[in-house]
ZAVOLUM-926450 format. One record per residue (C-alpha): residue in three letters; x, y, z; residue number from 1. Coordinates in steps of 0.2 Angstrom, whole numbers, plus 5000, padded with zeros to 4 digits. Example, Ala and Ser with C-alpha at 12.3 -4.5 7.8 and 13.67 -1.06 7.14 Angstrom:
BEGIN
{residu->ALA, X->5062, Y->4978, Z->5039, num->1}
{residu->SER, X->5068, Y->4995, Z->5036, num->2}
END
This chain:
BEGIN
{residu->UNK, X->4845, Y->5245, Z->5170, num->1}
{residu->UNK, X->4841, Y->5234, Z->5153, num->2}
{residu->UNK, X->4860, Y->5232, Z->5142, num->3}
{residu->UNK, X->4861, Y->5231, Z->5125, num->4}
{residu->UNK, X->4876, Y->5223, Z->5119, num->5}
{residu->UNK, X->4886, Y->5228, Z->5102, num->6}
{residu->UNK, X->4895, Y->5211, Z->5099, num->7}
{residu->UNK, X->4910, Y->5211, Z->5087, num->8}
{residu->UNK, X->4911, Y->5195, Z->5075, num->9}
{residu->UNK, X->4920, Y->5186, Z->5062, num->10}
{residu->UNK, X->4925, Y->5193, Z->5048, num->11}
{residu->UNK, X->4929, Y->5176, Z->5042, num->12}
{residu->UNK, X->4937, Y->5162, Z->5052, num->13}
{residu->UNK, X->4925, Y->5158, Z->5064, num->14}
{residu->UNK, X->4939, Y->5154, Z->5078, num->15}
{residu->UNK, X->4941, Y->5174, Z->5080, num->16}
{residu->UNK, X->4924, Y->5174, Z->5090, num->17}
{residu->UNK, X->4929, Y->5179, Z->5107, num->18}
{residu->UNK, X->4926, Y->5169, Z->5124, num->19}
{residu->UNK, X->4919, Y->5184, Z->5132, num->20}
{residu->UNK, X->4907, Y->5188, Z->5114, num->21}
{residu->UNK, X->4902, Y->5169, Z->5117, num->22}
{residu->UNK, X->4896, Y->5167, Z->5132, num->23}
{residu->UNK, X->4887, Y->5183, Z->5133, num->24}
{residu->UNK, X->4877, Y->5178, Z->5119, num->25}
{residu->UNK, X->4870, Y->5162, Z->5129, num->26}
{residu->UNK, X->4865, Y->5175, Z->5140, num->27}
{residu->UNK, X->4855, Y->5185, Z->5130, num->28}
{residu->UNK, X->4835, Y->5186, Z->5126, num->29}
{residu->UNK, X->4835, Y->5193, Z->5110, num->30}
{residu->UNK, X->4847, Y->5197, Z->5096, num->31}
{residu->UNK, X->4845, Y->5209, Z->5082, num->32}
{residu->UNK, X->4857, Y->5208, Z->5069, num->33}
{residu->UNK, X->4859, Y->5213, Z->5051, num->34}
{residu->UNK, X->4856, Y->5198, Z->5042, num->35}
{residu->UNK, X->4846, Y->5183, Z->5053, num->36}
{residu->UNK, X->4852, Y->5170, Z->5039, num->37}
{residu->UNK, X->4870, Y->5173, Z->5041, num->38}
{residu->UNK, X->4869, Y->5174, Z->5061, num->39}
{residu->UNK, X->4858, Y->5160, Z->5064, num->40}
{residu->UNK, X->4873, Y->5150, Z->5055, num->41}
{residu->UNK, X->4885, Y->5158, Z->5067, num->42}
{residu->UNK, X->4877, Y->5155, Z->5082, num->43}
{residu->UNK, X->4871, Y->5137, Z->5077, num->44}
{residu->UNK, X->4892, Y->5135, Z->5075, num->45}
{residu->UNK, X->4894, Y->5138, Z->5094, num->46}
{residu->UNK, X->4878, Y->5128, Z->5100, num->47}
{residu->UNK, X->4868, Y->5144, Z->5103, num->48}
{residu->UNK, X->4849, Y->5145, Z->5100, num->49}
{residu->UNK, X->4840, Y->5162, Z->5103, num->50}
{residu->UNK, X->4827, Y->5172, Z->5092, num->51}
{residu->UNK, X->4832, Y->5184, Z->5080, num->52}
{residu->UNK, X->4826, Y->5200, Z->5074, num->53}
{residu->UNK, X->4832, Y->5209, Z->5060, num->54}
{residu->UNK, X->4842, Y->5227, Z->5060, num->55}
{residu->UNK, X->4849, Y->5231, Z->5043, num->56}
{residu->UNK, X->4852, Y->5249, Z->5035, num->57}
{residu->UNK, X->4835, Y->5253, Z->5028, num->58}
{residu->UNK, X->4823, Y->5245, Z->5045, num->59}
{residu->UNK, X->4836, Y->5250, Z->5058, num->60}
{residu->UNK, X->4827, Y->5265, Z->5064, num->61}
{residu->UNK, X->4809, Y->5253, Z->5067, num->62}
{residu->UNK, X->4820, Y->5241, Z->5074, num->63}
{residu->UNK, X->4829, Y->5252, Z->5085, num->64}
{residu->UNK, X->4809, Y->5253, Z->5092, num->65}
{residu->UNK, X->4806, Y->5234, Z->5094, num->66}
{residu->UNK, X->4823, Y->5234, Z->5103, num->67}
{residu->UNK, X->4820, Y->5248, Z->5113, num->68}
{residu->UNK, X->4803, Y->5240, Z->5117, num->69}
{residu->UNK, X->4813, Y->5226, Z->5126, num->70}
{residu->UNK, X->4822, Y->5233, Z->5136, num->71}
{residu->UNK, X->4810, Y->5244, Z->5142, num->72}
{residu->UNK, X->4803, Y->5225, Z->5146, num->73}
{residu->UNK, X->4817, Y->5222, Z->5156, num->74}
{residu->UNK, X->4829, Y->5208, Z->5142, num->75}
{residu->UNK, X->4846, Y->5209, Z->5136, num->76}
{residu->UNK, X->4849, Y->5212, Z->5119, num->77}
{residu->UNK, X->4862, Y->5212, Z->5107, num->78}
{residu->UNK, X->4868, Y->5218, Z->5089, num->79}
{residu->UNK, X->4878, Y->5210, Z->5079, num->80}
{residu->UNK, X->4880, Y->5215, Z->5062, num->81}
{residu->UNK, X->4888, Y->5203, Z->5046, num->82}
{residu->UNK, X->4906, Y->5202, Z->5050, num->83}
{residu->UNK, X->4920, Y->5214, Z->5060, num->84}
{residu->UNK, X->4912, Y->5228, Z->5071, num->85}
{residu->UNK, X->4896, Y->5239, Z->5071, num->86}
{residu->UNK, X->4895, Y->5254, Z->5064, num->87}
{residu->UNK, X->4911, Y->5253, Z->5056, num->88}
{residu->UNK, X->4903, Y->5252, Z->5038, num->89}
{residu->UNK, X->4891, Y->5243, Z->5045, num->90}
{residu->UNK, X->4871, Y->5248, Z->5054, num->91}
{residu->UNK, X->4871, Y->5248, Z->5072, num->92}
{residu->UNK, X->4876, Y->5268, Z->5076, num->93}
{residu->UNK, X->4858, Y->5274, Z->5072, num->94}
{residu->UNK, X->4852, Y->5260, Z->5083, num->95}
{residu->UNK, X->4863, Y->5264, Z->5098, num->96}
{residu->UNK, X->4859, Y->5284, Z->5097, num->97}
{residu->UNK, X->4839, Y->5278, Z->5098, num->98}
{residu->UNK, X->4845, Y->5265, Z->5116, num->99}
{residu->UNK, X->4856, Y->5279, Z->5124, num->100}
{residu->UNK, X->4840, Y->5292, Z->5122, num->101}
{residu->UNK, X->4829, Y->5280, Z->5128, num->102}
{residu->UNK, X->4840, Y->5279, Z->5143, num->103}
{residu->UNK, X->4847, Y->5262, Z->5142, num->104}
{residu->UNK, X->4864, Y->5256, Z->5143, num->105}
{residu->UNK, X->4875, Y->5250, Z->5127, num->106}
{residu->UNK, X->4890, Y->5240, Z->5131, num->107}
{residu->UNK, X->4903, Y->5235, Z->5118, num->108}
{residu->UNK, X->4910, Y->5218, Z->5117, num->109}
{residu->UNK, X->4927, Y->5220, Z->5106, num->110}
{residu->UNK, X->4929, Y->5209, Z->5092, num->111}
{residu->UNK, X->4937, Y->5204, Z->5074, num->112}
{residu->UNK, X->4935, Y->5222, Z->5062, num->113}
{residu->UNK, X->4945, Y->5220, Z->5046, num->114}
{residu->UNK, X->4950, Y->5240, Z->5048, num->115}
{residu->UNK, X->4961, Y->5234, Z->5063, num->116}
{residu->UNK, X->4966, Y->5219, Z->5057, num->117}
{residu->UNK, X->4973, Y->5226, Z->5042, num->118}
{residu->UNK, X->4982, Y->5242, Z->5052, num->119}
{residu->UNK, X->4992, Y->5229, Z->5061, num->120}
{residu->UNK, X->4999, Y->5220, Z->5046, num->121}
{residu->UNK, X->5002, Y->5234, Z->5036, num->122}
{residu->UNK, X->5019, Y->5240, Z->5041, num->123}
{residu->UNK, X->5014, Y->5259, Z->5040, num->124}
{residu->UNK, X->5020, Y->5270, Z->5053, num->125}
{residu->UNK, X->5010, Y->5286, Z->5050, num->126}
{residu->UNK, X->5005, Y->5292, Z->5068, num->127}
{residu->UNK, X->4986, Y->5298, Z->5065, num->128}
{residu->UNK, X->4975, Y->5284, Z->5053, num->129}
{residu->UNK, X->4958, Y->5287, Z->5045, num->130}
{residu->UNK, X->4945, Y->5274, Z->5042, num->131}
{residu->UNK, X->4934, Y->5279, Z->5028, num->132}
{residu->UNK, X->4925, Y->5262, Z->5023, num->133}
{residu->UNK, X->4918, Y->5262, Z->5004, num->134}
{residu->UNK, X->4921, Y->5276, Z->4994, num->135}
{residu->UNK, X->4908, Y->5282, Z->4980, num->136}
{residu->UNK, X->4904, Y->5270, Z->4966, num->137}
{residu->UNK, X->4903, Y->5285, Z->4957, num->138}
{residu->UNK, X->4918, Y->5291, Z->4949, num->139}
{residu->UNK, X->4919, Y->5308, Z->4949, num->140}
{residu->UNK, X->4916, Y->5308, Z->4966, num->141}
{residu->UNK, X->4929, Y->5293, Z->4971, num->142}
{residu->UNK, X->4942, Y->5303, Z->4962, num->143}
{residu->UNK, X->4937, Y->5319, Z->4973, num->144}
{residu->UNK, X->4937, Y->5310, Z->4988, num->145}
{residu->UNK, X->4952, Y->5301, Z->4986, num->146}
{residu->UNK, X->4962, Y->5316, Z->4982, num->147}
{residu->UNK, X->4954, Y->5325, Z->4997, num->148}
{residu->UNK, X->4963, Y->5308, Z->5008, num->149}
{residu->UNK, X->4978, Y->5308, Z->5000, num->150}
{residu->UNK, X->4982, Y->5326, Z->5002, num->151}
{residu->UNK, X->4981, Y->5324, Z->5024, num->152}
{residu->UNK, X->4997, Y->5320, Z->5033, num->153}
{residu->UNK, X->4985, Y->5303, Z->5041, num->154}
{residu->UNK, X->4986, Y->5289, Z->5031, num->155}
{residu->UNK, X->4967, Y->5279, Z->5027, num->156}
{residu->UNK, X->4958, Y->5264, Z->5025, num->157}
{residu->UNK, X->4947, Y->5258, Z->5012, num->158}
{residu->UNK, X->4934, Y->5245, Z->5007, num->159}
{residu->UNK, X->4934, Y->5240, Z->4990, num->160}
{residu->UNK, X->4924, Y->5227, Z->4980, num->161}
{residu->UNK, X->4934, Y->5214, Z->4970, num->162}
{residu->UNK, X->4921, Y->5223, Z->4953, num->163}
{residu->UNK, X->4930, Y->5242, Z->4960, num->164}
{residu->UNK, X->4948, Y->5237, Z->4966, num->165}
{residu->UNK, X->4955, Y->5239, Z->4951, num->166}
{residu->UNK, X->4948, Y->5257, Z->4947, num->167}
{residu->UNK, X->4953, Y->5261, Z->4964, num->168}
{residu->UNK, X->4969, Y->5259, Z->4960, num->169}
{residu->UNK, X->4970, Y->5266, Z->4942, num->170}
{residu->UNK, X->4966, Y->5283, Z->4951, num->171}
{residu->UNK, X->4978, Y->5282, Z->4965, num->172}
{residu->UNK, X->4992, Y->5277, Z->4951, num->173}
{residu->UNK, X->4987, Y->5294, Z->4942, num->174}
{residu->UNK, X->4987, Y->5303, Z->4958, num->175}
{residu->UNK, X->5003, Y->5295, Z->4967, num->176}
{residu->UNK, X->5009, Y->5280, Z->4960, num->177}
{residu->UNK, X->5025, Y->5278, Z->4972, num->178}
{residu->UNK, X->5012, Y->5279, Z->4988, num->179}
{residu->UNK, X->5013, Y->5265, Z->4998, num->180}
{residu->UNK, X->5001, Y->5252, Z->5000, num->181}
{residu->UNK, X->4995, Y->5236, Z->5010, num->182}
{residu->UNK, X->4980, Y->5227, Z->5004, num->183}
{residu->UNK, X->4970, Y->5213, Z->5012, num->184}
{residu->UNK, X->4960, Y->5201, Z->5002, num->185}
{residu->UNK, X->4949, Y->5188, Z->5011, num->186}
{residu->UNK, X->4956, Y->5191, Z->5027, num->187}
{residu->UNK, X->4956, Y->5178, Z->5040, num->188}
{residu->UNK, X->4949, Y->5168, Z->5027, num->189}
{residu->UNK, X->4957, Y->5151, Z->5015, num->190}
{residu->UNK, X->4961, Y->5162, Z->5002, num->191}
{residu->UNK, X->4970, Y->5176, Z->5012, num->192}
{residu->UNK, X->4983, Y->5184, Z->5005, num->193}
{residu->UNK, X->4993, Y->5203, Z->5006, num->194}
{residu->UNK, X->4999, Y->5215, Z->4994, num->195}
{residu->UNK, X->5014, Y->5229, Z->5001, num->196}
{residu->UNK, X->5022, Y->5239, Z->4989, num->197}
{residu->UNK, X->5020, Y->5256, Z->4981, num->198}
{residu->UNK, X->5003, Y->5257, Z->4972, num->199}
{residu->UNK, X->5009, Y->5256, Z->4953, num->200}
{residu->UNK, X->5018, Y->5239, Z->4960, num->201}
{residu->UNK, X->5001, Y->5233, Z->4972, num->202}
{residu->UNK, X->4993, Y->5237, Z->4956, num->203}
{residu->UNK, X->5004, Y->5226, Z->4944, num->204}
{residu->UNK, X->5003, Y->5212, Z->4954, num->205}
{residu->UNK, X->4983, Y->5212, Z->4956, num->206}
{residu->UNK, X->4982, Y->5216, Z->4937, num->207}
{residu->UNK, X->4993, Y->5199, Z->4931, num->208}
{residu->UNK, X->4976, Y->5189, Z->4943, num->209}
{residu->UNK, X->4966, Y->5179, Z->4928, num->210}
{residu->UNK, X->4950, Y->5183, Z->4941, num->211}
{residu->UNK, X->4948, Y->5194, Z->4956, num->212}
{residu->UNK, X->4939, Y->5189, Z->4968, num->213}
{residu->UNK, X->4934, Y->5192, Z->4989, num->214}
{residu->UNK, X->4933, Y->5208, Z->4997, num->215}
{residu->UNK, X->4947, Y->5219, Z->5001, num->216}
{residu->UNK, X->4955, Y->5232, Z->5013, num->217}
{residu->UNK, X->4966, Y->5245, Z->5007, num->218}
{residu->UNK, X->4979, Y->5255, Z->5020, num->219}
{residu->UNK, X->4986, Y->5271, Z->5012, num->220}
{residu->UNK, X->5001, Y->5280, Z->5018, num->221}
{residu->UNK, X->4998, Y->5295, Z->5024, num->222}
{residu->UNK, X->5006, Y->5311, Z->5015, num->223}
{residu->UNK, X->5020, Y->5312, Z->5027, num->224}
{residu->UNK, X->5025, Y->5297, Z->5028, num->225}
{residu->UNK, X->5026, Y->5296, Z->5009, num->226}
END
């Protein structure tokens, strides 16, 4: 039976690409992945050269076709998004729904995901943990949603752009300002750095930064824990 491979990697520091996620990709035909510019610089990091076909958000149903074509051929294939873990705000679940109906196996090969990475550092101790990824850029519906999160007992994680962090946490001020956060900016990269504190404080401290820059990953408290 033909595998397809959903490959975890880097969501910064190269050095986080795992053995196993290595060498499996030496062994494979054909690698989609979202963005063929960024991966061909990954792979070219480890010394690996295979083709590339693209699988992003708006083609992953057509290449979910092409993929499934080569299987049926009998290759091994992976997906690798960006950075972190597919289908974690990310494509790659609408291409591994299409492989299972066609009858071939998917095979996960852990790897970096800044949801994780981010839970581990946080310090929160809530017993049940959301991952919601990007919230609206719209604000009406950001503010809805976020008081739809904050009023369950799980705590949540967020993506945020360094253009939106700071409205992010303008609302949650207005709609808890003593709930506790930990934000992650430029994780596993040069610049990394963490924020803990209640969010009036997190925000304080983002708010004296001249320029805000890098992505971020925001772990809420959950109500209970609060």
């Amino acid at each position: 039976m033909a595998i397809l491979y959903i490959i975890g990697t880097p969501i910064g520091n190269l050095g986080d690409m795992s053995y196993r996620a290595v060498e499996t990709l030496k062994t494979l035909d054909l690698l989609a992945c979202e963005d063929t510019r960024r991966t061909l610089k990954m792979l070219s990091h480890f010394g690996i050269h295979l083709p590339l076909l693209s699988c992003r958000a708006h083609n992953e149903g057509a290449a979910a076709v092409k993929v499934i074509t080569a299987l049926a051929a009998g290759k091994t294939l992976g997906y690798a998004s960006d950075a972190g873990t597919p289908a974690l705000s990310d494509p790659g679940a609408a291409l591994v729904q299409q492989v299972v109906q066609a009858g071939h196996e998917v095979i996960p090969l852990p790897g970096p995901s800044a949801f994780t990475a981010l839970v581990s550092v946080s310090g929160g101790r809530d017993k049940s943990i959301a991952f919601e990824g990007f919230l609206s850029p719209k604000a009406g519906r950001r503010r809805s949603r976020l008081k739809a999160l904050l009023a369950q007992d799980a705590a949540f994680v967020l993506y945020e752009s360094p253009f939106r962090i700071l409205k992010l946490l303008e609302d949650l001020t207005e709609f808890d300002r003593d709930r506790y956060l930990c934000v992650g900016r430029e994780m596993t990269k040069l610049h990394e750095e963490y924020l803990r504190g209640s969010v009036e404080e997190v925000k304080a401290r983002l708010a004296e930064k001249q320029e805000i820059r890098g992505e971020f990953s925001v772990f809420v408290s959950g109500n209970k824990a609060h």
